[in-house]
C-alpha positions as CSV (number, residue, x, y, z in Angstrom):
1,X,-56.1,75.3,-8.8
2,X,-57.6,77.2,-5.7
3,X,-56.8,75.3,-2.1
4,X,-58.3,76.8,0.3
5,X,-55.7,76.2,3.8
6,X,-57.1,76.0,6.9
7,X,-56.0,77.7,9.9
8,X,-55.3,75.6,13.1
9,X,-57.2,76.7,15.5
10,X,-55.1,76.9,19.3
11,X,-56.5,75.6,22.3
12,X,-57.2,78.2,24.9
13,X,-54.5,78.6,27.8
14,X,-56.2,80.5,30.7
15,X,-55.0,83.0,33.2
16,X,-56.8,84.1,35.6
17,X,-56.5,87.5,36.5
18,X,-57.8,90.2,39.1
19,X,-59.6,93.6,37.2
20,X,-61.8,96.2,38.9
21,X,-65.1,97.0,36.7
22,X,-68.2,99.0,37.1
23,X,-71.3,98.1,36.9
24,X,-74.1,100.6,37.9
25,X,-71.5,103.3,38.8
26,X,-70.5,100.6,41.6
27,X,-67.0,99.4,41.5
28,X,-66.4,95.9,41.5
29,X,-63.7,93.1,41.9
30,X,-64.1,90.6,38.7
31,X,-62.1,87.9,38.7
32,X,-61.3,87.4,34.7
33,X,-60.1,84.6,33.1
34,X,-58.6,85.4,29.7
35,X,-56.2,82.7,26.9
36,X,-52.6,84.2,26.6
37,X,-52.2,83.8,23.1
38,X,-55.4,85.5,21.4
39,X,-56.6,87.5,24.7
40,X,-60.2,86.6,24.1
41,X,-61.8,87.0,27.7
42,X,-63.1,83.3,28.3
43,X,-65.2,84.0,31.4
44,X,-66.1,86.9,34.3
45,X,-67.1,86.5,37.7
46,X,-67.8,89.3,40.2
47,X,-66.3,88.8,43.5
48,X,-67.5,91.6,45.8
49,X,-67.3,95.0,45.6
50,X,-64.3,97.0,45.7
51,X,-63.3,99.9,47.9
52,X,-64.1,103.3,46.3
């Protein structure tokens, strides 16, 4: 007989982290929020732009 098992899925823990990305050429702080077990980037949001 085939059973098929199901994986649990985890909920997400966030941590919110500070990155630099470019967008345009133009570097920007982005403020990243990411889970610590499967690293799957949850959400972005650009703060202002960073020095160059």
């Amino acid at each position: 007989m085939n059973m098929l098992r199901r994986t649990r899925s985890h909920r997400h823990h966030e941590v919110t982290s500070l990155v630099i990305r470019q967008r345009a050429g133009v570097p920007y702080e982005v403020e990243q929020r990411v889970c610590s077990e499967c690293r799957t980037v949850l959400a972005e949001r650009a703060l202002r732009r960073a020095a160059a």
